[in-house]
C-alpha positions in Angstrom: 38.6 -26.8 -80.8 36.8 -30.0 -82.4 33.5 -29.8 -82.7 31.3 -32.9 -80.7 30.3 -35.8 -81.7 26.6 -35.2 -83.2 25.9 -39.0 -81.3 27.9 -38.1 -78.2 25.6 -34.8 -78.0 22.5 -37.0 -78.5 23.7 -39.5 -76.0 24.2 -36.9 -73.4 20.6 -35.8 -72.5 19.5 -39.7 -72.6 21.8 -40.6 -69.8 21.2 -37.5 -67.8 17.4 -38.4 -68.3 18.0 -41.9 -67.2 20.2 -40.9 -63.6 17.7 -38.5 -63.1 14.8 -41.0 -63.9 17.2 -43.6 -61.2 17.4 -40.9 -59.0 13.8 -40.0 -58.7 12.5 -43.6 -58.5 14.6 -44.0 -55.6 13.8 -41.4 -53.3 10.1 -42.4 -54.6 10.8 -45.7 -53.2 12.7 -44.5 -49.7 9.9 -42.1 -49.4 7.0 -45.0 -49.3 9.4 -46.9 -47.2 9.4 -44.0 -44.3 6.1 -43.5 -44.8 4.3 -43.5 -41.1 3.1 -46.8 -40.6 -0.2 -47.9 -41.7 -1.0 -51.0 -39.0 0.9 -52.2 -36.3 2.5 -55.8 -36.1 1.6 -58.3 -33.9 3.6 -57.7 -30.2 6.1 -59.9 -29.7 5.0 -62.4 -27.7 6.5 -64.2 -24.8 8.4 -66.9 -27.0 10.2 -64.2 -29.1 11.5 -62.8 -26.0 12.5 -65.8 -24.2 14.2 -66.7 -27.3 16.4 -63.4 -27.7 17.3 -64.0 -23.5 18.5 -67.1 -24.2 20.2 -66.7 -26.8 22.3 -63.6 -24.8 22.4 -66.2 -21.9 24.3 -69.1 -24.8 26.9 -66.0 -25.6 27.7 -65.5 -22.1 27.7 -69.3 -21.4 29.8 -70.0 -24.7 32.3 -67.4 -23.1 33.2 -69.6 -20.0 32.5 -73.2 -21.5 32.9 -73.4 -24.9 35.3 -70.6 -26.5 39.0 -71.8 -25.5 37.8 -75.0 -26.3 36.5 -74.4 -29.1 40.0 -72.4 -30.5 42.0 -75.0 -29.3 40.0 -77.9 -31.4 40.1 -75.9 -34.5 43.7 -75.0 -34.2 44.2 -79.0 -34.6 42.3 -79.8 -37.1 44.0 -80.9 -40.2 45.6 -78.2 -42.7 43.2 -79.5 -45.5 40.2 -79.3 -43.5 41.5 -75.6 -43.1 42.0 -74.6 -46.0 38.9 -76.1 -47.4 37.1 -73.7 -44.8 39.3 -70.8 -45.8 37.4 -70.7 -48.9 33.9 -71.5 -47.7 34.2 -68.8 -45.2 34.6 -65.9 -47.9 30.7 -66.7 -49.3 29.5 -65.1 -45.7 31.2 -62.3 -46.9 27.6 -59.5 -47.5 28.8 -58.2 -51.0 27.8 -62.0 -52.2 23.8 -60.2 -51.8 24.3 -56.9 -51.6 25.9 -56.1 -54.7 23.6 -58.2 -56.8 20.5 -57.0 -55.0 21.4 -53.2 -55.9 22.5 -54.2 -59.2 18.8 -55.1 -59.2 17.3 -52.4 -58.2 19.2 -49.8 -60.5 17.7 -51.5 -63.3 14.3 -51.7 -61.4 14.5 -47.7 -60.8 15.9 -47.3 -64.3 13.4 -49.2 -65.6 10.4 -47.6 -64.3 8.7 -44.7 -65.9 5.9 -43.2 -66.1 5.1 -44.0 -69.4 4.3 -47.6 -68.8 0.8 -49.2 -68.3 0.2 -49.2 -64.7 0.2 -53.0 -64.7 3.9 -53.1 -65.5 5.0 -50.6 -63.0 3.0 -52.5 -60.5 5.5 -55.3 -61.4 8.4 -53.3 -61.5 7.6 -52.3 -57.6 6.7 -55.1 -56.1 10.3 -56.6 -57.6 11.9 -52.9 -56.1 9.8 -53.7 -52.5 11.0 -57.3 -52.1 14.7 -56.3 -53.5 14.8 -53.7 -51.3 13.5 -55.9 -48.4 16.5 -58.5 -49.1 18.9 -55.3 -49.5 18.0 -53.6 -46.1 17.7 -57.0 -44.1 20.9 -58.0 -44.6 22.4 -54.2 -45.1 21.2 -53.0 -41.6 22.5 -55.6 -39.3 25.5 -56.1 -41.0 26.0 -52.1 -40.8 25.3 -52.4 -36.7 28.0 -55.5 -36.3 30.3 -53.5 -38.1 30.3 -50.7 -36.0 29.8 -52.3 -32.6 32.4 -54.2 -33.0 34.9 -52.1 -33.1 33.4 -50.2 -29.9 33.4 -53.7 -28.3 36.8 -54.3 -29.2 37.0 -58.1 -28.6 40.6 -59.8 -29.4 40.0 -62.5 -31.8 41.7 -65.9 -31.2 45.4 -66.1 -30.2 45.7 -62.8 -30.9 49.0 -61.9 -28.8 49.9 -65.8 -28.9 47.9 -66.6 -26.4 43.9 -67.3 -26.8 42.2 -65.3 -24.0 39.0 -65.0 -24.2 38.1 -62.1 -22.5 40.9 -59.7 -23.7 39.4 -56.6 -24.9 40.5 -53.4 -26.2 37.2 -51.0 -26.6 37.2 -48.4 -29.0 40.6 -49.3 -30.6 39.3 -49.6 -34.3 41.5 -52.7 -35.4 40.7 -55.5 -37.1 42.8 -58.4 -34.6 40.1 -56.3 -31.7 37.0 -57.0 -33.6 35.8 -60.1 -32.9 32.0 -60.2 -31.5 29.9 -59.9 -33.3 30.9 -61.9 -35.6 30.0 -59.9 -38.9 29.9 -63.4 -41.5 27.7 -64.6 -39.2 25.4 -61.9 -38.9 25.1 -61.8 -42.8 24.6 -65.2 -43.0 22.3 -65.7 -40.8 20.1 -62.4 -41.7 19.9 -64.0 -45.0 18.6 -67.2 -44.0 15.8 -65.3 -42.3 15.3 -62.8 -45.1 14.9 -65.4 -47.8 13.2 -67.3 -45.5 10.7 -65.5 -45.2 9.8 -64.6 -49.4 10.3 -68.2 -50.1 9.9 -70.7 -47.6 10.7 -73.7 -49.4 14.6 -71.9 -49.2 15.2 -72.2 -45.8 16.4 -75.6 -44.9 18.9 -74.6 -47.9 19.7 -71.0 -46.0 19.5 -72.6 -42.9 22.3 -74.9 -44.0 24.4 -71.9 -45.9 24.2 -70.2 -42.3 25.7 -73.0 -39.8 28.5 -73.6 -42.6 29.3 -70.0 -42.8 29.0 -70.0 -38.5 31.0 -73.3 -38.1 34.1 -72.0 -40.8 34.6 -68.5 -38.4 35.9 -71.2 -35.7 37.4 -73.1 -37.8 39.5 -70.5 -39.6 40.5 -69.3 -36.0 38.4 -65.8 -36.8 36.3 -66.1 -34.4 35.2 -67.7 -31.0 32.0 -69.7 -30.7 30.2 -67.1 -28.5 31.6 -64.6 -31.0 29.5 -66.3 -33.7 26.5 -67.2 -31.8 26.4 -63.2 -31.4 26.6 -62.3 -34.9 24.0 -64.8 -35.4 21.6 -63.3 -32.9 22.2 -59.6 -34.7 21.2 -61.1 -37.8 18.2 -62.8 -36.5 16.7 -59.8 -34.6 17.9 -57.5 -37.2 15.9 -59.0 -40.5 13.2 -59.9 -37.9 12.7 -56.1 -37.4 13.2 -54.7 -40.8 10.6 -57.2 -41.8 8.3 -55.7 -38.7 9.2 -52.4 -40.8 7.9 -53.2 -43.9 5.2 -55.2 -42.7 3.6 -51.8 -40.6 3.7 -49.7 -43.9 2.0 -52.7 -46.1 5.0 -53.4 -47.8 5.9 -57.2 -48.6 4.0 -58.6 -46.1 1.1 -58.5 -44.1 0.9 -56.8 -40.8 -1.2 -59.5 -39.4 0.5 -62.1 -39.9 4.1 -61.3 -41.0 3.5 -63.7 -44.0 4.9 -62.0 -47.2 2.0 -61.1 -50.1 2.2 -63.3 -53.1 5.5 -61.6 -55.5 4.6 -61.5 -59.3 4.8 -64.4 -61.5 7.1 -65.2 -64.2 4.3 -64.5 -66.1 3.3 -61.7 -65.3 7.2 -60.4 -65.4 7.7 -61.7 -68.9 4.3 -59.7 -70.0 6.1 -57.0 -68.3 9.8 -57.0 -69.9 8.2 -57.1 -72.6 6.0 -54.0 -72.4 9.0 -52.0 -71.1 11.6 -53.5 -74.3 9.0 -53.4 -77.4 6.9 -50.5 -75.9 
C-alpha cells in the first residue's frame, strides 16, 4: 500500500471543516427562517382579493374566448418569428435564478464563521436573507405548478392533432397533459415580483422579461393563453406570500409595510470581502 499524500491528508480535515461549516450555517439560516413569527403583516385588503378573483375569472374567460384563438394565430405566424421565440422561451426556464442564487448562498454559508467581526457576518446575512428570499420566491411556486400540473392534467395545444381546449387527462403524469399552469410563466412572473420588490427601479425591466417569457408559451404552441395567465397568477400570489413570510419574522422587509430594509452597500461589502480574504 502507498502511503498518502502528506497535502491530501492536510487537505482532508479543511474540506470536512468547510461542509460542516456549509452545513451548519444552513440549518442556522432555515432555523431563523421557521422561527414563529414576530409581527403580523398587514391583512390583505379588499383590492388584493378582488385582484386574485379576477384574475381566476380571466383564466376561465380565456378558456371560452381566447384560447383556440389564440393557438390558431400562433400556429400561422411566420417560421422565423418562431424560432426566434423558441429561443427566448428557454430564459423562463427557473434554473436561469435558481442555480446562481444557491451558488450564492454556498459561498455566503461557506463564508461565514464565527471568527469574523460581527460587522462582517452582519453582511454576510443580510446577503444569505435576501438570496434566500429570491431563492424561495421563485423556488416555491415553481415547485406547486410543477406538481399541480400534472394532477390537473391539461392537454397542451394540438395535442392529438386537434387543439381542444378542454381535453384533460388528471393524474396521468406526462408532459403533452401538463399544460396549466404554465410553469415559465410562473417563474417569470415570481421573479418580476421578487426583484421587484429588493429593487424597485427593476421592475419595468422584470415586468417586461415576464410578458416576453408569457407571450413566447403561445407562441411556441406550449401553452394556451389561459394556461399562461394561470402560471402567472401562481407566481404572483406565490412570491407575494413568501415575502408575507419573511416579512412576519423580520426578515427583508418590514411587517408594516412590506417595504424591504435597506441591503448592504457596496461599501460596506467590499470592507467585508476584505475582512474575510486578508483576515
Amino acid at each position: 500500500m502507498t502511503e498518502a499524500d502528506p497535502k491530501e491528508q492536510r487537505a482532508a480535515p479543511s474540506a470536512q471543516a468547510l461542509a460542516q461549516r456549509i452545513a451548519a450555517n444552513l440549518c442556522r439560516w432555515i432555523g431563523v427562517l421557521t422561527r414563529p413569527a414576530r409581527a403580523r403583516p398587514p391583512r390583505l385588503g379588499a383590492a388584493a382579493v378582488g385582484a386574485i378573483a379576477l384574475a381566476v375569472a380571466a383564466v376561465i374567460a380565456a378558456m371560452f374566448l381566447l384560447d383556440t384563438a389564440g393557438s390558431a394565430w400562433a400556429r400561422h405566424l411566420p417560421s422565423w418569428f418562431e424560432e426566434a421565440f423558441e429561443s427566448i422561451t428557454n430564459f423562463g426556464l427557473s434554473g436561469w435564478f435558481l442555480y446562481p442564487l444557491g451558488l450564492i448562498i454556498l459561498c455566503l454559508a461557506a463564508a461565514t464563521s464565527a471568527v469574523l467581526p460581527r460587522f462582517t457576518q452582519g453582511v454576510l446575512g443580510a446577503l444569505a436573507a435576501r438570496c434566500g428570499f429570491l431563492f424561495l420566491a421563485i423556488a416555491l411556486p415553481g415547485l406547486f405548478s410543477t406538481i399541480v400540473k400534472r394532477l390537473i392534467g391539461r392537454a397542451r395545444p394540438f395535442v392529438g392533432g386537434d387543439d381542444d381546449p378542454f381535453l384533460y387527462l388528471p393524474f396521468i403524469w406526462k408532459p403533452a397533459y401538463a399544460a396549466m399552469p404554465s410553469g415559465h410563466a410562473t417563474t417569470a412572473v415570481a421573479a418580476a415580483i421578487a426583484f421587484g420588490a429588493l429593487w424597485p427601479r427593476l421592475r419595468g425591466v422584470m415586468w417586461l422579461y415576464a410578458l416576453v417569457i408569457m407571450l413566447s408559451r403561445v407562441v411556441v404552441l406550449a401553452h394556451h393563453p389561459s394556461d399562461v395567465i394561470a402560471g402567472a397568477l401562481v407566481g404572483a400570489v406565490g412570491a407575494l406570500m413568501v415575502r408575507r413570510w419573511f416579512a412576519a419574522r423580520r426578515l427583508v422587509f418590514a411587517a408594516g409595510d412590506l417595504r424591504a430594509y435597506a441591503g448592504p452597500s457596496w461599501r460596506r461589502i467590499e470592507v467585508a470581502a476584505r475582512q474575510i480574504f486578508t483576515g
